[in-house]
C-alpha positions in Angstrom: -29.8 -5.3 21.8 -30.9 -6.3 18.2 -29.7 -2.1 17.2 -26.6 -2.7 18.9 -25.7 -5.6 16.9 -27.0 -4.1 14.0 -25.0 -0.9 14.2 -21.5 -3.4 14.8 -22.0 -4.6 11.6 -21.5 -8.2 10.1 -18.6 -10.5 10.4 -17.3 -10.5 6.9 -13.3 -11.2 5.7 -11.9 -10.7 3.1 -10.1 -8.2 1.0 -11.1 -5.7 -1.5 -8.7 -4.2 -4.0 -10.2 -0.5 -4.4 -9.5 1.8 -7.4 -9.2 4.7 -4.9 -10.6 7.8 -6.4 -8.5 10.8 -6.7 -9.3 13.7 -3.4 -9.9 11.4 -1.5 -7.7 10.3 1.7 -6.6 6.1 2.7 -9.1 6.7 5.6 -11.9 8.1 3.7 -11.7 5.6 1.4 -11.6 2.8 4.0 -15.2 4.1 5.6 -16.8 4.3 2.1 -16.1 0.1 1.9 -16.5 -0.3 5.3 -20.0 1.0 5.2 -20.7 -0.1 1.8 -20.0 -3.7 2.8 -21.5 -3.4 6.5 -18.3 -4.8 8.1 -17.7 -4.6 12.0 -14.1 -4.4 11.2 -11.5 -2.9 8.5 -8.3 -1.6 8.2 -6.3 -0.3 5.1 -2.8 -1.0 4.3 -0.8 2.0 4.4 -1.9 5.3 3.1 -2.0 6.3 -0.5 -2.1 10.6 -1.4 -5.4 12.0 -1.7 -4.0 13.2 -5.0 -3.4 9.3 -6.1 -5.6 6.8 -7.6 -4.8 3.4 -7.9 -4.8 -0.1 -5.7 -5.7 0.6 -2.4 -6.0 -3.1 -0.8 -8.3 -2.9 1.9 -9.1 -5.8 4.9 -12.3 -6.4 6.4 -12.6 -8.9 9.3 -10.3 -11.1 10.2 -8.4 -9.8 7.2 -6.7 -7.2 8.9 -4.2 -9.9 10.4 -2.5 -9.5 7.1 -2.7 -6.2 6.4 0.9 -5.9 7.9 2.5 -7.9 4.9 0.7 -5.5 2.6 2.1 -2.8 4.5 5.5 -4.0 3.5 4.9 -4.9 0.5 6.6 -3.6 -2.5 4.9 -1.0 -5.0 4.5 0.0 -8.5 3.5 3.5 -9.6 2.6 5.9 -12.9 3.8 9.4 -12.0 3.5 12.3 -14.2 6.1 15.1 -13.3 6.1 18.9 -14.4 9.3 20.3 -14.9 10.1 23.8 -13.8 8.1 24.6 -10.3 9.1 23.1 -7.0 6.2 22.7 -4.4 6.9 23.0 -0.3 4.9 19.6 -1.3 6.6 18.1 -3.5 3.3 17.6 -5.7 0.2 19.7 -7.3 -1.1 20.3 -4.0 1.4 22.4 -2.6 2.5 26.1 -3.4 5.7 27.0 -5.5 8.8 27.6 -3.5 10.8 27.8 -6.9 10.0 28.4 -10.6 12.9 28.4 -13.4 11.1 29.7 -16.3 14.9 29.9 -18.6 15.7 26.1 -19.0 16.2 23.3 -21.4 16.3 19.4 -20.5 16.6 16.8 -22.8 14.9 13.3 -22.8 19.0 12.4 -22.8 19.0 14.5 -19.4 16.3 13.1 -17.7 17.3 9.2 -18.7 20.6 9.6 -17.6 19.8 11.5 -13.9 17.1 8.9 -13.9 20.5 6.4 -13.2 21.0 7.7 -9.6 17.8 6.7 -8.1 18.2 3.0 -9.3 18.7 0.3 -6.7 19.1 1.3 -2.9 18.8 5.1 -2.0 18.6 7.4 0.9 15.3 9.5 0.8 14.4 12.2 3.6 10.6 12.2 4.3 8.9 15.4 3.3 7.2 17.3 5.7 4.0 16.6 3.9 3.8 13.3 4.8 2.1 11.1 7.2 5.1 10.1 9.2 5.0 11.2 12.6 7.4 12.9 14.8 6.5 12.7 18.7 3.4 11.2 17.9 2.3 14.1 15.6 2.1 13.6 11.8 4.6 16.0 9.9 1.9 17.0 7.8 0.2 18.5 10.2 2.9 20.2 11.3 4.1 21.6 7.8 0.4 23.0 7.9 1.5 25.4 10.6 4.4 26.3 8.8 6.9 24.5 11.2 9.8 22.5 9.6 11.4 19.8 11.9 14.6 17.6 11.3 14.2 14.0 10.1 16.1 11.2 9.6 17.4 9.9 6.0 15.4 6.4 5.1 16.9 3.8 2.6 14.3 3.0 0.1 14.8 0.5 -3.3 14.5 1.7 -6.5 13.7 -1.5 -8.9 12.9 0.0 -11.9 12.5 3.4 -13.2 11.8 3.9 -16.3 10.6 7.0 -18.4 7.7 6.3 -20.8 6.8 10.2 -22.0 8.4 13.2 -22.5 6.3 16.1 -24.0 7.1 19.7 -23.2 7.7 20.3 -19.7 5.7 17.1 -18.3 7.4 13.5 -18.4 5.8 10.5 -17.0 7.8 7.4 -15.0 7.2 4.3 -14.4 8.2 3.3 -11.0 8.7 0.0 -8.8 9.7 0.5 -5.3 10.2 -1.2 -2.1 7.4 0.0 0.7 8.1 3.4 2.1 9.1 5.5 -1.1 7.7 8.6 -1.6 7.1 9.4 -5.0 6.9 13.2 -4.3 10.7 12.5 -2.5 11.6 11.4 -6.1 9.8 14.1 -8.5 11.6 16.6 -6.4 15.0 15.3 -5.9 15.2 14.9 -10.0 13.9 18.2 -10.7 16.9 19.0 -8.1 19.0 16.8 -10.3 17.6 18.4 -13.6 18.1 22.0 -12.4 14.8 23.3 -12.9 13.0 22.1 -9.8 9.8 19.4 -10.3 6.5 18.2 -9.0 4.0 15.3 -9.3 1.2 16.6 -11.3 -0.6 12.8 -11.5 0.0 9.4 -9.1 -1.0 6.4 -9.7 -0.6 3.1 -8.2 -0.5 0.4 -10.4 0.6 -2.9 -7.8 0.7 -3.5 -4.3 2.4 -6.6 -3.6 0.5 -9.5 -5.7 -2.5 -7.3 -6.3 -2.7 -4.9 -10.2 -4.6 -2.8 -11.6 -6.8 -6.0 -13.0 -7.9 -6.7 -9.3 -9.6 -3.7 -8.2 -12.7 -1.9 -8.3 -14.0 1.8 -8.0 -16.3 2.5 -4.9 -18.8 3.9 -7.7 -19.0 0.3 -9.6 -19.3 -1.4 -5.8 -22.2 0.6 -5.3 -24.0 -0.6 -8.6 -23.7 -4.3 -7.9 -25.4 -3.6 -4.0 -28.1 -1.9 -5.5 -28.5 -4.6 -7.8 -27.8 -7.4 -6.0 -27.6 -6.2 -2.6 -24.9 -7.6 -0.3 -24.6 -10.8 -2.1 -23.5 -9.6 -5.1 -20.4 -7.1 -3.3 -19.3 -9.8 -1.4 -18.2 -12.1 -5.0 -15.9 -8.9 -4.9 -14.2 -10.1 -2.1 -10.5 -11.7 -2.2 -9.5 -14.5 0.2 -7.4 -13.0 3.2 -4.4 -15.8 2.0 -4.0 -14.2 -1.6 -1.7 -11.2 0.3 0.8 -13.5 1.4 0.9 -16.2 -1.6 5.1 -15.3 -1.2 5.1 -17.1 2.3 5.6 -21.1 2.0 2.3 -23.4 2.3 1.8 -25.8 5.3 -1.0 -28.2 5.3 -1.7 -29.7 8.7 -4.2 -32.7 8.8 -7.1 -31.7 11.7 -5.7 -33.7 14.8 -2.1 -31.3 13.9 -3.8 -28.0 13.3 -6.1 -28.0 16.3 -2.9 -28.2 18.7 -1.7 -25.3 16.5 -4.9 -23.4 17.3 -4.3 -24.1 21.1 -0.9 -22.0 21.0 1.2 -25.3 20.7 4.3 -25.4 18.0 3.9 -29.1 16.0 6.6 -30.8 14.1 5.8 -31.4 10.4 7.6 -32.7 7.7 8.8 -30.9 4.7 9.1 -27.8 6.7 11.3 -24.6 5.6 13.9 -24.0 7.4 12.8 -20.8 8.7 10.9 -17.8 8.2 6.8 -17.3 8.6 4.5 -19.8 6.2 1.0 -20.3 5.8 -1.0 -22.4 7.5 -4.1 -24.5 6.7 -6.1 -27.0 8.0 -7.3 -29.7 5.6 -6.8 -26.7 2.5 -8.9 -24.4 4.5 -6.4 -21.2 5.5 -6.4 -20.6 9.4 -3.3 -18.2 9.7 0.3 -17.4 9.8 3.1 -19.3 11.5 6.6 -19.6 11.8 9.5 -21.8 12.3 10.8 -22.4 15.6 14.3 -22.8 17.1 13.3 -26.8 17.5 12.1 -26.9 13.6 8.6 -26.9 14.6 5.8 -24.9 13.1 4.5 -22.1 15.7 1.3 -20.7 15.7 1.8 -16.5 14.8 -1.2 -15.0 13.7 -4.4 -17.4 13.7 -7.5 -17.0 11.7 -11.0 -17.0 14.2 -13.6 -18.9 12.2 
């Protein structure tokens, strides 16, 4: 019995902010911390390219109630863009469909077809992605050499902005609603440009609240255990809460919170008017609710201690 336990792992939450490593896939990544940390339970928050670095927030424990609103968070990426070769990708990765060899684009060019992918646009998947058709990941699919219609999405474009331009590479700086692929955009401006494009570097630089500042690599993780064992990872950890500091705080005094924890909606005052908040009992975070039809607070997602 003691082995089983042993091989479940612990019951940790929390939330790490990895510095994925570039090669390496969302899931990968999420075994490496899972492992590293011992956890019976984690779950990332949407994938991110094996051929992107950057903030890949990960849950562990009870955590992975929240990974949804990470999910749909918004996004903020470095992408580095060759000019010249289009990719059945749409990135390094892939093979060259098109080459234009005989062309000239100015930085003039690119800033002002950089104008049409500003605010709300209308994206179609690539086949290289992770979004399923009948179950069955298109990328998978595209492997085979099979091509299937799909549906334009609407994505936001917040800001784009172009921060190099040498030769045939130029580098944007990109903030985007969940959803947006990156690739989608390199191609579509090489498209715009003439000369066909493809993401040679991707990095992601924010998902939702959490930057650059919060992560760390898998490599540096595996320092501190071996220096200060499981202990010394677990300071790494961010509280489960930090994810969804956008949603409204409720405070419930202990006689109010533990009719919330038995399913029951509870009239509080000062509440929104609707939408999902934050709940916590005496300070102490115990989940998600939302505002009923009646004004009450309802329990949604609740926290087990």
């Amino acid at each position: 019995m003691s082995n089983r336990r042993r091989n479940k792992g612990r019951s940790i939450d929390g939330i790490v902010i990895l510095d994925k490593a570039i090669g390496l896939s969302s899931n990968a990544a999420l075994q490496q911390v899972k492992r590293l940390f011992e956890a019976s339970k984690a779950g990332h928050t949407g994938s991110l390219d094996p051929l992107a670095t950057g903030v890949l927030p990960l849950c562990l424990g009870e955590a992975t109630k929240v990974s949804q609103f990470l999910l749909n968070s918004d996004k903020r990426y470095l992408a580095k863009i060759k000019l010249g070769e289009r990719t059945d990708s749409g990135d390094k990765t892939g093979t060259v469909i098109e080459s234009c060899c005989d062309y000239s684009v100015t930085q003039n060019e690119v800033e002002k077809a950089l104008g049409a992918f500003r605010g709300e646009i209308e994206q179609l998947p690539p086949m290289y992605s992770a979004l399923k058709v009948d179950g069955v990941p298109l990328y998978k699919m595209a492997r085979k050499g099979i091509e299937v219609e799909r549906e334009l999405r609407k994505v936001t474009i917040y800001e784009i902005s172009l921060i190099d331009f040498a030769n045939d590479t130029i580098e944007l700086d990109i903030a985007c609603s969940k959803g947006t692929y990156i690739r989608t955009i390199a191609d579509d401006l090489g498209q715009a440009l003439g000369c066909g494009a493809h993401i040679i570097e991707l990095r992601r630089t924010q998902a939702g609240v959490f930057t650059e500042e919060d992560s760390i690599d898998i490599e540096s993780l595996e320092a501190i255990k071996a220096e200060a064992g499981l202990a010394g990872i677990d300071q790494k950890l961010l509280p489960m809460d930090q994810a969804i500091t956008e949603l409204p705080e409720v405070n419930l005094p202990s006689i109010t919170a533990s009719h919330v924890k038995n399913g029951q909606a509870v009239l509080v005052r000062h509440l929104p008017e609707e939408g999902l908040v934050r709940l916590y009992e005496e300070e102490r975070f115990i989940g998600i609710g939302c505002i009923d039809d009646d004004g009450k607070v309802a329990p949604r997602r609740l926290i087990v201690s």
